[in-house]
Backbone bond lengths (Angstrom), bond angles and torsions (degrees), N, CA, C in turn:
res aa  C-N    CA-C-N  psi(-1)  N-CA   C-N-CA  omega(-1)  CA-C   N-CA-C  phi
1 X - - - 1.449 - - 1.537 109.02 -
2 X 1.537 116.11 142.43 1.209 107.61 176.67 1.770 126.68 -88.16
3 X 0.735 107.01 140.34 1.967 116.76 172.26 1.437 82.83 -54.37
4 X 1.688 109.39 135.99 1.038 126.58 157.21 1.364 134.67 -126.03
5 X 1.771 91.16 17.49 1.833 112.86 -167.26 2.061 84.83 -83.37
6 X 1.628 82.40 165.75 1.600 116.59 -153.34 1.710 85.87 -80.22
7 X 1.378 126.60 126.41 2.112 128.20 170.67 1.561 91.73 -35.66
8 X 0.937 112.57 -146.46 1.622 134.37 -135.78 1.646 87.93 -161.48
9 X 1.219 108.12 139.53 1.855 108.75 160.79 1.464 102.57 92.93
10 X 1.442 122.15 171.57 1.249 128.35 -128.33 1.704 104.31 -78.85
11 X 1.303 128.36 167.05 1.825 122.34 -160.25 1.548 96.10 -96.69
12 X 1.025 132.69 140.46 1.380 149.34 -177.89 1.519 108.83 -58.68
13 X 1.418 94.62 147.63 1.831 112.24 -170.55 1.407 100.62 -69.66
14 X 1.501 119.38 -30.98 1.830 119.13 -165.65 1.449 80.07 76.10
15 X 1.721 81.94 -170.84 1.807 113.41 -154.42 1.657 102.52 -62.23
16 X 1.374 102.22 134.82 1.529 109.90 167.69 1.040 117.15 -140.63
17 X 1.946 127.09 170.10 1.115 127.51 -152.40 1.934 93.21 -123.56
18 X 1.376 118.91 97.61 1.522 113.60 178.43 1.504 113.72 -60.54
19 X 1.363 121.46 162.01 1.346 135.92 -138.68 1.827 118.33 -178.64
20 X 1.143 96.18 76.57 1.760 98.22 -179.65 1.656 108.68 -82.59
21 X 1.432 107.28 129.73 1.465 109.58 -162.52 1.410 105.76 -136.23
22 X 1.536 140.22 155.38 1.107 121.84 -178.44 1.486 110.46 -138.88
23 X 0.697 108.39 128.01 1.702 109.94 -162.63 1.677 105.81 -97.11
24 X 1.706 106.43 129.28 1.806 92.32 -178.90 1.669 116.07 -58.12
25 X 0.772 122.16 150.44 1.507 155.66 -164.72 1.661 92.65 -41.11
26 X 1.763 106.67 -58.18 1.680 107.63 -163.95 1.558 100.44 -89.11
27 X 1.212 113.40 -15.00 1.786 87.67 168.97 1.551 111.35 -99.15
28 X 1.195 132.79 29.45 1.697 131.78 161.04 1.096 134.10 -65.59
29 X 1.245 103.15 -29.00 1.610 111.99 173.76 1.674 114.45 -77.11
30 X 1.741 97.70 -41.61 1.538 87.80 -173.34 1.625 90.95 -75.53
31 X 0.915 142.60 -10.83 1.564 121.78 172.25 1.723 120.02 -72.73
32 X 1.119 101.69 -32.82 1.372 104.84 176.59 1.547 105.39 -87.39
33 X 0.796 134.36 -37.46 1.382 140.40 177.43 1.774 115.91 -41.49
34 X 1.561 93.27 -56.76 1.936 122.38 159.62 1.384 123.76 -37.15
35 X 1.848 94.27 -50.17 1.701 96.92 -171.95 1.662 111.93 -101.44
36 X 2.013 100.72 -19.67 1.911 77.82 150.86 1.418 121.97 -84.68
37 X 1.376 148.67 18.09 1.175 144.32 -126.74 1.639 68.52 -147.30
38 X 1.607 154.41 -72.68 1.281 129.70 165.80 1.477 130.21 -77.43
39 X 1.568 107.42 26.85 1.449 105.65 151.93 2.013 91.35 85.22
40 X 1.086 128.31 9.97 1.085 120.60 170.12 1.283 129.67 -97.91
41 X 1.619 126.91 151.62 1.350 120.05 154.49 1.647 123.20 -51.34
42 X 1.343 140.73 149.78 1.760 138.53 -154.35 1.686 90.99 -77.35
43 X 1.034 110.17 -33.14 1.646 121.98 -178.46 1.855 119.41 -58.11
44 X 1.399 102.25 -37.14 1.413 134.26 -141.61 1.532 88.01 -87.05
45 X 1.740 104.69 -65.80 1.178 138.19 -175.37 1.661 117.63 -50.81
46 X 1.681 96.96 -45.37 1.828 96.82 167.19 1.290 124.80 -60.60
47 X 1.417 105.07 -48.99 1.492 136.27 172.17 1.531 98.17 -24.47
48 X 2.109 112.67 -79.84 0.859 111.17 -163.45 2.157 118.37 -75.20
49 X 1.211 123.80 -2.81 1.214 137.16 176.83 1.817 106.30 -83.37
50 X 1.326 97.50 -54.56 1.927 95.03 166.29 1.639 99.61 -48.44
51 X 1.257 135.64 -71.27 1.367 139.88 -157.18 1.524 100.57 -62.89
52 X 1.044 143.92 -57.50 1.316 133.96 159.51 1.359 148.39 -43.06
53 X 1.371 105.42 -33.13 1.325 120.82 159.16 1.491 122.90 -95.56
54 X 0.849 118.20 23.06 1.867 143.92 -178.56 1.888 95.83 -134.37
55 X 0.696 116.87 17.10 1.493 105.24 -171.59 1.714 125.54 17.73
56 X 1.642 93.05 61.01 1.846 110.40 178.81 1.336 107.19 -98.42
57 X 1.593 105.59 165.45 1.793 88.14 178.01 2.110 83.52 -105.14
58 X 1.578 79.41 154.66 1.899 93.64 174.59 0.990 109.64 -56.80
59 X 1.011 118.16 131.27 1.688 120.08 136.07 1.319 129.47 -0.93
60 X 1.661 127.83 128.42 1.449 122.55 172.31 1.966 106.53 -36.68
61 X 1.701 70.54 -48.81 1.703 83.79 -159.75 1.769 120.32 -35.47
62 X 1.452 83.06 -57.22 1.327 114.24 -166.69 2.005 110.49 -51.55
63 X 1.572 83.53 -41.25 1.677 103.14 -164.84 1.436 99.82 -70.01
64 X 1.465 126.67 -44.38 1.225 135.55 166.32 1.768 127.30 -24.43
65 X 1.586 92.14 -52.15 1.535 121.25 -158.55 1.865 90.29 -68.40
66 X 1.642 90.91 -48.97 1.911 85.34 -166.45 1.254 116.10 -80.55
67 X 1.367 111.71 -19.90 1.546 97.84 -176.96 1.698 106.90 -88.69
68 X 1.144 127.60 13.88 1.137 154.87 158.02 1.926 120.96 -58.79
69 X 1.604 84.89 -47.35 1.355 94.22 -167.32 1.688 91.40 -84.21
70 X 1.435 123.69 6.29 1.218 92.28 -151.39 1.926 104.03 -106.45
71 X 1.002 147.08 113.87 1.165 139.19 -137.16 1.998 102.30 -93.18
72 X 1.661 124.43 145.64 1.348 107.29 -162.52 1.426 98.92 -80.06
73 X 1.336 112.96 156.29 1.616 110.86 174.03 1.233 110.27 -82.99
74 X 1.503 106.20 138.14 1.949 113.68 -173.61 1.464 109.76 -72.51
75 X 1.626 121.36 149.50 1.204 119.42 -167.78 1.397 104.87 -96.68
């Protein structure tokens, strides 16, 4: 019989739309710089900057990840 319990490791994005993009050469760093600087993947990070500056709402996914990062304040 097969295991039908859920892998191990982080819950899936659902349906997405792929997108090969190329960024000029001298602004790469400040892009990567941005999305380790909020703790994101460079992918993650566009994702959520398109949706914000388009006035979209984030992603489950996305929304998940940050309030994640965010630690509770001690009483």
């Amino acid at each position: 019989m097969i295991d039908m319990q859920r892998k191990p490791g982080r819950k899936g994005k659902g349906e997405r739309q792929q997108l090969s993009v190329r960024f000029p050469a001298e602004h790469f760093a400040a892009y990567q710089a941005a999305a380790d600087e909020a703790g994101l993947p460079l992918g993650d990070y566009v994702v959520r900057e398109m949706a914000l500056r388009h006035s979209l709402e984030l992603p489950e996914w996305l929304q998940t990840e940050r309030d994640q990062d965010q630690l509770p304040l001690a009483s």
